[in-house]
Short mmCIF file of the C-alpha atoms (twelve columns), coordinates in Angstrom:
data_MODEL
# 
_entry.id   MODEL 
# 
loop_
_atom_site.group_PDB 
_atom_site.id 
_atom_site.type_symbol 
_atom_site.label_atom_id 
_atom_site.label_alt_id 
_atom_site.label_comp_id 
_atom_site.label_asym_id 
_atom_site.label_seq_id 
_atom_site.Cartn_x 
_atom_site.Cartn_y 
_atom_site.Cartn_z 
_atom_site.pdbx_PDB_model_num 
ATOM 1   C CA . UNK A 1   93.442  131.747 99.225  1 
ATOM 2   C CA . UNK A 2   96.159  130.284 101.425 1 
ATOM 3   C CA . UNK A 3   95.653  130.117 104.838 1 
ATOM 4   C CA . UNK A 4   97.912  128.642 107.290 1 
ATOM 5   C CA . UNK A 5   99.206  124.890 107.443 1 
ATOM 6   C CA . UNK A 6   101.882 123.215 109.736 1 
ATOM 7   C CA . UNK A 7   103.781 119.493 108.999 1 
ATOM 8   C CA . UNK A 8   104.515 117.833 111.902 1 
ATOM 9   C CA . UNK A 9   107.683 115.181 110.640 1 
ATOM 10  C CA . UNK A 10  108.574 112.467 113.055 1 
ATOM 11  C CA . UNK A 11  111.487 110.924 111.749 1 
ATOM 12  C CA . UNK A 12  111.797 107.204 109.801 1 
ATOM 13  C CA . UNK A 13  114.102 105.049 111.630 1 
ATOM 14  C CA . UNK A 14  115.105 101.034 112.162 1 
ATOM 15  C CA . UNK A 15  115.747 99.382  115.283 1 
ATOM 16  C CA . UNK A 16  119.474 100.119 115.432 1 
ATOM 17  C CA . UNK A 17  118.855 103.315 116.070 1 
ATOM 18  C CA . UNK A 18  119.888 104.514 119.063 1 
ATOM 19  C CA . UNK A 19  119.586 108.511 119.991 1 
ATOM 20  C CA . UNK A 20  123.196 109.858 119.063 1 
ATOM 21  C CA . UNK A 21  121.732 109.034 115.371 1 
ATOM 22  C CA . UNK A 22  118.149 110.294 116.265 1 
ATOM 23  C CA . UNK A 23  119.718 113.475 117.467 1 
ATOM 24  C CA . UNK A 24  122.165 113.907 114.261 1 
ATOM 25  C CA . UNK A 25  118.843 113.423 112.045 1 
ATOM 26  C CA . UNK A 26  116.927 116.260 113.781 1 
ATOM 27  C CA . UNK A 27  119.987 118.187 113.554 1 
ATOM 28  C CA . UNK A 28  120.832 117.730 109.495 1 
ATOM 29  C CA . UNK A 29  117.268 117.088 108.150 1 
ATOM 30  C CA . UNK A 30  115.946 120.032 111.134 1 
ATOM 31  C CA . UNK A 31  113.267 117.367 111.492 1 
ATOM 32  C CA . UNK A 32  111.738 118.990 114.444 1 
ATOM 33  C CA . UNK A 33  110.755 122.180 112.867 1 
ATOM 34  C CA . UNK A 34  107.439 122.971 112.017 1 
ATOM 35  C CA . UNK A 35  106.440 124.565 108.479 1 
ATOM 36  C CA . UNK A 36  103.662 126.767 108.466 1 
ATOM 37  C CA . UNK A 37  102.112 126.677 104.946 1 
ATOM 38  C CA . UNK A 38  98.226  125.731 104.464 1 
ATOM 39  C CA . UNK A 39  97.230  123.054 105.817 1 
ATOM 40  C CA . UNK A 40  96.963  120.167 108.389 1 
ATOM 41  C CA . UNK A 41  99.380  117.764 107.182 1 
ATOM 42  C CA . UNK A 42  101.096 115.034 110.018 1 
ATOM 43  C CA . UNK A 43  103.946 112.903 108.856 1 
ATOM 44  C CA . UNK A 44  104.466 109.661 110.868 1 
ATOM 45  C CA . UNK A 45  106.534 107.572 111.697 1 
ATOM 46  C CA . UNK A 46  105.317 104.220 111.119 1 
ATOM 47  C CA . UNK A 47  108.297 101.645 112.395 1 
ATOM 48  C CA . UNK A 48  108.261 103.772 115.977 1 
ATOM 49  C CA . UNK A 49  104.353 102.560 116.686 1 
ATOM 50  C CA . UNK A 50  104.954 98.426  117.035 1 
ATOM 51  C CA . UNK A 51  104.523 98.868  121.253 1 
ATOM 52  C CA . UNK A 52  107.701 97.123  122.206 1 
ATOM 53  C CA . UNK A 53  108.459 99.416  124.827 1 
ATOM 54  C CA . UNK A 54  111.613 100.473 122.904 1 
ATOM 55  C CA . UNK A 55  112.706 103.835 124.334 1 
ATOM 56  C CA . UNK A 56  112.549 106.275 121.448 1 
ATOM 57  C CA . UNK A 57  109.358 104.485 120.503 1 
ATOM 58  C CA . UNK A 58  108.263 105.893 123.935 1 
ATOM 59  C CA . UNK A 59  109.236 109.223 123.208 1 
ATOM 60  C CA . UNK A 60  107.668 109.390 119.898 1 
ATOM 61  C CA . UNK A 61  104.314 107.937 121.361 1 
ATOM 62  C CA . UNK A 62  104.043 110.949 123.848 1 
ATOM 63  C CA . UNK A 63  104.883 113.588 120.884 1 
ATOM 64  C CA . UNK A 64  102.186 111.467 119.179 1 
ATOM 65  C CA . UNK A 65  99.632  112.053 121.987 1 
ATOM 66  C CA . UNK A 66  100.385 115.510 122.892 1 
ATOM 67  C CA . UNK A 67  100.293 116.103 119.327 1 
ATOM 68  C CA . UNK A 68  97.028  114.736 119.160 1 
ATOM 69  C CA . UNK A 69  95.665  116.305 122.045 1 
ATOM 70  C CA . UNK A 70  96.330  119.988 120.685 1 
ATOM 71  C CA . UNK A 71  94.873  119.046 117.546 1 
ATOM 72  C CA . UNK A 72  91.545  117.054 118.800 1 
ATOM 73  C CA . UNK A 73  91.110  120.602 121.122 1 
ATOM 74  C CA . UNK A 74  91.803  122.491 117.645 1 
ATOM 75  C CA . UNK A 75  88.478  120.987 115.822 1 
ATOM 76  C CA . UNK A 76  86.396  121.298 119.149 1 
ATOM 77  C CA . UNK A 77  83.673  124.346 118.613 1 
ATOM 78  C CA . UNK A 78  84.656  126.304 122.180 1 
ATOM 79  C CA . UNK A 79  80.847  128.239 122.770 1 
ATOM 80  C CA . UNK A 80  81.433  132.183 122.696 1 
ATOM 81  C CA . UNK A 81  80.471  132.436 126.177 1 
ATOM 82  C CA . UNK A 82  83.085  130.339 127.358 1 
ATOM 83  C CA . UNK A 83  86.233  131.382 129.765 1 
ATOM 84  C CA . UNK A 84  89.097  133.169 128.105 1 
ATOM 85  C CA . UNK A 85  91.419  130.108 129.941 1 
ATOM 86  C CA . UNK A 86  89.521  127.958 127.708 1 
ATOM 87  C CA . UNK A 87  89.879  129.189 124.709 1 
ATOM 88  C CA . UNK A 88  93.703  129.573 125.418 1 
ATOM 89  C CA . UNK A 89  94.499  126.035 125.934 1 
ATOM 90  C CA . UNK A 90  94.316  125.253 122.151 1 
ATOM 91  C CA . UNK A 91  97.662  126.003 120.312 1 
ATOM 92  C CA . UNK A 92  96.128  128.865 118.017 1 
ATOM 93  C CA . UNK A 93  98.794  127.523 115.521 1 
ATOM 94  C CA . UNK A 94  96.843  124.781 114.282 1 
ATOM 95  C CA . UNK A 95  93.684  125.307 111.992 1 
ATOM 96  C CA . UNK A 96  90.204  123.375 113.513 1 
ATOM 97  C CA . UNK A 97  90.519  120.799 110.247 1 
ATOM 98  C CA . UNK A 98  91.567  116.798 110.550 1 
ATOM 99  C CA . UNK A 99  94.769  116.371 109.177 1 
ATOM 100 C CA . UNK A 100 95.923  114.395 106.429 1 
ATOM 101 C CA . UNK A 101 98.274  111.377 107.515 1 
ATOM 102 C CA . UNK A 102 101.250 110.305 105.715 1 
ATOM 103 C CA . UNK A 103 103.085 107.202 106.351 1 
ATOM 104 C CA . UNK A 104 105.352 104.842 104.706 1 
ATOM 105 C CA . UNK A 105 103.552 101.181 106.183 1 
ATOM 106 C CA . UNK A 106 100.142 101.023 105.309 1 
ATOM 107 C CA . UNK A 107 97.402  100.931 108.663 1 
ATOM 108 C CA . UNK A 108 96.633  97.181  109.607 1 
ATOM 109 C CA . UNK A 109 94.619  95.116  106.817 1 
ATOM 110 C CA . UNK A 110 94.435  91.865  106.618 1 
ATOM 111 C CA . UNK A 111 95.635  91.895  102.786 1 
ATOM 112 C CA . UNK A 112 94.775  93.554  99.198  1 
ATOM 113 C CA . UNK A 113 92.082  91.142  98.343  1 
ATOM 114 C CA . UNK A 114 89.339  94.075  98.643  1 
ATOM 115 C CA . UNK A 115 91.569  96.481  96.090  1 
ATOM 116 C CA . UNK A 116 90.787  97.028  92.533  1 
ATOM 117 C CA . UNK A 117 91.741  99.346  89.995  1 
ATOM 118 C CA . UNK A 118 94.827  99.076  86.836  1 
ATOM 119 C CA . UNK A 119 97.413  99.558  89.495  1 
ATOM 120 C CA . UNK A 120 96.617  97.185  92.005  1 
ATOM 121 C CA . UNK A 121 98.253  93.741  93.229  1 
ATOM 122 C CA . UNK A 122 98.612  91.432  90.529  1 
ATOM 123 C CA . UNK A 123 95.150  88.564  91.261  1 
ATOM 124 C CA . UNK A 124 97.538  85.804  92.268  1 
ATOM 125 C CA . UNK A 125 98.957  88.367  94.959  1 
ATOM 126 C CA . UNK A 126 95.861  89.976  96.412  1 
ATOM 127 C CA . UNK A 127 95.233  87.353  98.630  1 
ATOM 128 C CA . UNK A 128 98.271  86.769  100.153 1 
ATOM 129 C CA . UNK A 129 97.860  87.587  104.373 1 
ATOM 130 C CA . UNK A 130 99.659  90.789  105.440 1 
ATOM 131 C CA . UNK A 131 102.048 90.415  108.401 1 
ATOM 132 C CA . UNK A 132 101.778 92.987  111.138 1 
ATOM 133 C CA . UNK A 133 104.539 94.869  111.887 1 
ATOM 134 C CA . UNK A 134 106.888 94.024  108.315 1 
ATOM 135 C CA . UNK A 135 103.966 94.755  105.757 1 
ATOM 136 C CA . UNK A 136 101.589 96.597  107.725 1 
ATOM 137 C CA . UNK A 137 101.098 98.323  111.033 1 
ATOM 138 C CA . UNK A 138 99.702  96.200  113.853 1 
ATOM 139 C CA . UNK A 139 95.735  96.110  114.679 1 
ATOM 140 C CA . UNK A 140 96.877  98.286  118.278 1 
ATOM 141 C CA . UNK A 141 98.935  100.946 116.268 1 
ATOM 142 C CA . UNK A 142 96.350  101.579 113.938 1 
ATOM 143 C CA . UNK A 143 93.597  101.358 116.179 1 
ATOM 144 C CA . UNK A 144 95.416  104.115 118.484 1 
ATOM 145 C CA . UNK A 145 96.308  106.553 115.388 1 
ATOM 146 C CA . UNK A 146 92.609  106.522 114.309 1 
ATOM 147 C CA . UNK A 147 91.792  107.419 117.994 1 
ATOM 148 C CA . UNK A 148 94.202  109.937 118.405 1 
ATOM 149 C CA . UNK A 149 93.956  111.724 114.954 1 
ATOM 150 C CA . UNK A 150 90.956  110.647 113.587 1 
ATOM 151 C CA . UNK A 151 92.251  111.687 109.901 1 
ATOM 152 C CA . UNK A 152 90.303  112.610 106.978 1 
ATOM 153 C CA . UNK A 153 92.997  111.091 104.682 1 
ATOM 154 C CA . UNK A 154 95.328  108.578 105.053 1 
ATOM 155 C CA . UNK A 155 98.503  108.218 102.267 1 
ATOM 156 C CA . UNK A 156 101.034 105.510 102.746 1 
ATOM 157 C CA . UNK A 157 102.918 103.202 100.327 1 
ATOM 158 C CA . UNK A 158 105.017 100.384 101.326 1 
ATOM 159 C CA . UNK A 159 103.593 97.558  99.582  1 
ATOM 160 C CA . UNK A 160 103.963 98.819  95.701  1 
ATOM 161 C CA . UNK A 161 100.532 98.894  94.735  1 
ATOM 162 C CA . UNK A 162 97.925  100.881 95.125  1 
ATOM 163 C CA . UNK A 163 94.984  99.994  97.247  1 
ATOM 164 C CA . UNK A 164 91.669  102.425 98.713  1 
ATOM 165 C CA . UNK A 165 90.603  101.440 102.317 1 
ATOM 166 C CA . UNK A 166 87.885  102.531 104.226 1 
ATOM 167 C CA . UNK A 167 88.606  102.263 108.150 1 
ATOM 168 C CA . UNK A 168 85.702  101.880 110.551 1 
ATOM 169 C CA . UNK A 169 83.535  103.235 107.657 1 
ATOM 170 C CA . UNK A 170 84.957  106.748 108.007 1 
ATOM 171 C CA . UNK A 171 88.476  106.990 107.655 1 
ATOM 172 C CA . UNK A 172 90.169  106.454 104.203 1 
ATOM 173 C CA . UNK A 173 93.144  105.440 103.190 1 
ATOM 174 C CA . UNK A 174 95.349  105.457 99.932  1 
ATOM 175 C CA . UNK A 175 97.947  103.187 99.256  1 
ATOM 176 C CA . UNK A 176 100.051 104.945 96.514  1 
ATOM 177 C CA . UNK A 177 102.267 102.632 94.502  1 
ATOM 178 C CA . UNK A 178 105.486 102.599 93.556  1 
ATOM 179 C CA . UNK A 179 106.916 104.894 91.319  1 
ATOM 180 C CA . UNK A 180 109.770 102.676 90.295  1 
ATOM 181 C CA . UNK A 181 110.220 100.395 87.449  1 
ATOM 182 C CA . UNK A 182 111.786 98.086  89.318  1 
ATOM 183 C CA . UNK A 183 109.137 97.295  91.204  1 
ATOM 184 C CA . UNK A 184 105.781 97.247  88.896  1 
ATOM 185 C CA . UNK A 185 105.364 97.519  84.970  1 
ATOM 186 C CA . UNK A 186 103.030 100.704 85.474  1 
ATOM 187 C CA . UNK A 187 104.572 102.929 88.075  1 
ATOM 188 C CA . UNK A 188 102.362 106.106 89.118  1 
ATOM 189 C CA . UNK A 189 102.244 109.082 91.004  1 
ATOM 190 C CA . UNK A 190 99.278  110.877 93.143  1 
ATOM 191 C CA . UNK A 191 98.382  114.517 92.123  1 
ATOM 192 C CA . UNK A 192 97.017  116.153 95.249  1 
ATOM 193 C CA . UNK A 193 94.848  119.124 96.049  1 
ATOM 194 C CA . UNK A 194 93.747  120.088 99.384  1 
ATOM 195 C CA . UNK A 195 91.125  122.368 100.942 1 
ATOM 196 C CA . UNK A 196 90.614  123.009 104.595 1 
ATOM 197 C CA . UNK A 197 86.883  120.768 103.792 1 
ATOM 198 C CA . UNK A 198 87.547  118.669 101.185 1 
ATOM 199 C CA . UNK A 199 90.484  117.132 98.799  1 
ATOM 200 C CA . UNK A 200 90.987  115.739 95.613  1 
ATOM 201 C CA . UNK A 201 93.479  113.010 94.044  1 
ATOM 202 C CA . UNK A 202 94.108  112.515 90.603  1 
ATOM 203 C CA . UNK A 203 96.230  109.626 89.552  1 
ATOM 204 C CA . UNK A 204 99.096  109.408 87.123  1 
ATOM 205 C CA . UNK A 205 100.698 107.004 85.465  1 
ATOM 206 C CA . UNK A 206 104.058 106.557 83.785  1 
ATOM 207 C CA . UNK A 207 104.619 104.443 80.230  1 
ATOM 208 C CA . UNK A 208 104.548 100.585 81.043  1 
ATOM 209 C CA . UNK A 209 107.880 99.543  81.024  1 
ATOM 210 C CA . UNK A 210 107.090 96.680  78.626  1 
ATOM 211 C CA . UNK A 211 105.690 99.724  76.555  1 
ATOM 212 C CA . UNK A 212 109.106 101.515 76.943  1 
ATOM 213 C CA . UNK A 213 110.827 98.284  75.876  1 
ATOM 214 C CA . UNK A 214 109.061 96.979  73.133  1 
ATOM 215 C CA . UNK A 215 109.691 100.799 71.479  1 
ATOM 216 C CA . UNK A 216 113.183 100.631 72.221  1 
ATOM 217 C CA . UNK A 217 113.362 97.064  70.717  1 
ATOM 218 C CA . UNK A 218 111.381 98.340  67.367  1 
ATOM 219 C CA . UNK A 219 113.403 101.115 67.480  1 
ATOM 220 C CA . UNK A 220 116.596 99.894  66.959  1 
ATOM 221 C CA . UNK A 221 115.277 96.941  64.769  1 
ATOM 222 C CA . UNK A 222 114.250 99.891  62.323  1 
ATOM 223 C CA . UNK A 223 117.515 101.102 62.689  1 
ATOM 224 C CA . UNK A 224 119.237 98.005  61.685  1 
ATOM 225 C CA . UNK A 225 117.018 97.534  58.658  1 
ATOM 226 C CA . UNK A 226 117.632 101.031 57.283  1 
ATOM 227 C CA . UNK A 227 121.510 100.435 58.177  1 
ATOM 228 C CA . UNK A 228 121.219 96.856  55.874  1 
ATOM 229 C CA . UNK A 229 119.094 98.096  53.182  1 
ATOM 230 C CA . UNK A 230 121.313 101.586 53.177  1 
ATOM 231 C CA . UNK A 231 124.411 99.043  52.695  1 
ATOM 232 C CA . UNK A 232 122.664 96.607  50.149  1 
ATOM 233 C CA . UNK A 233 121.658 99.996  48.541  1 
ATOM 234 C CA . UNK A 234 125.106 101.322 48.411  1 
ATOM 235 C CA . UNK A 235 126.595 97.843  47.239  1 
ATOM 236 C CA . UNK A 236 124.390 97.777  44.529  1 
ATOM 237 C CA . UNK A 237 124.887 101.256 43.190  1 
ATOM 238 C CA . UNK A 238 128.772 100.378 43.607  1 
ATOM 239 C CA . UNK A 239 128.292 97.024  41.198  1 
ATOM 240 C CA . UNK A 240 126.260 99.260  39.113  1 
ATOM 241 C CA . UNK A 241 129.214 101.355 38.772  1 
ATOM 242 C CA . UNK A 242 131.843 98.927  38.378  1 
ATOM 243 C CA . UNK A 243 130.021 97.228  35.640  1 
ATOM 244 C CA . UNK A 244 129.682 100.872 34.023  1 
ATOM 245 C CA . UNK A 245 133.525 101.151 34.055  1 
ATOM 246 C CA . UNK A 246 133.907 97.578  32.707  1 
ATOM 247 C CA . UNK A 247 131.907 98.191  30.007  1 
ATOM 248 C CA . UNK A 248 133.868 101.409 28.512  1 
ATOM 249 C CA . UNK A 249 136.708 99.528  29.079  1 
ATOM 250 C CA . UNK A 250 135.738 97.045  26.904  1 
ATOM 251 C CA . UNK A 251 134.446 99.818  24.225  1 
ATOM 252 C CA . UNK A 252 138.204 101.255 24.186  1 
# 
């Protein structure tokens, strides 16, 4: 059964952007809408959280906190005996569940040497040190979206593999990687299902590309070699006939 569910999208913008082209965005992509489906879902954006006091990072930062204000007074249990004013300062339109966060940088770690699994970093990657701010978000960002959403899911990509992190022992977080052959051999998707208590994520995974390749390559090898043998075949039945005709030839 369906219930009700609102996505909150905060745009994904670089630091040229200036609020002529923030304003077009909301206008075309009607960015500042709200959806009201199922469930708890908050969209991000990641590159307006580095703190540099940039003015439409400002902006989004006090969305961002009322934002999280209406949904931290959302999951509180109000008594029944409490004041009717009370119980009207929560927008109704949000359902008392964490949300899910979805991001495109990953929260702050300090790199992929703690992730496993078939679609992880290559080894001689993992331990390469993540910078803050270009390959993940800074220690103060994160630290102040865990605070302010405390999330029961965390999906974000960025980096092209996939990685599971647990932050401050309660809050998880899925790297999903890319789904692009130009950026891995074994690209993958997340299949998601959500409750208003619980979720579950089921990974898929496209052909390897050196899979793909090596088929295409046998492939058309196979090709060739029934092309040449169908010609050798067809030059030999065509010497079988011309020696046919020779011979009655000679006969006459």
């Amino acid at each position: 059964m369906w219930e009700r569910e609102r996505v909150d999208v905060v745009p994904e913008w670089q630091q040229q952007m200036d609020w002529f082209k923030l304003q077009r965005f909301e206008k075309e992509f009607n960015a500042t809408s709200t959806r009201i489906l199922s469930r708890n879902f908050l969209l991000v954006n990641s590159v307006a959280l580095h703190g540099d006091g940039w003015p439409i990072c400002q902006s989004v930062e006090k969305e961002l906190m009322k934002l999280s204000t209406d949904l931290n007074c959302s999951l509180q249990k109000i008594p029944s005996g409490s004041s009717s004013s009370t119980k009207d300062s929560c927008d109704p339109s949000y359902p008392p569940t964490p949300p899910i966060m979805l991001q495109h940088y990953p929260l702050y770690r300090v790199s992929d040497a703690a992730c496993t699994g078939q679609d992880a970093a290559p080894p001689e990657e993992r331990h390469l040190l993540f910078r803050e701010k270009y390959d993940v978000l800074s220690k103060e960002s994160s630290h102040r979206l865990l605070q302010w959403f405390k999330p029961r899911l965390i999906l974000s990509g960025h980096t092209h593999s996939g990685c599971e992190v647990l932050h401050d022992n309660k809050y998880p977080e899925v790297s999903v990687p890319s789904f692009n052959w130009r950026n891995r051999n074994n690209p993958s998707f997340i299949l998601a299902s959500f409750s208003s208590g619980s979720y579950a994520l089921s990974k898929c995974f496209l052909p390897e590309e050196s899979t793909v390749i090596a088929v295409y390559c046998s492939a058309g090898a196979a090709l060739l070699f029934l092309f040449l043998a169908h010609c050798l075949w067809m030059k030999g039945l065509l010497q079988c006939f011309s020696l046919c005709l020779l011979g009655k030839h000679k006969s006459l």
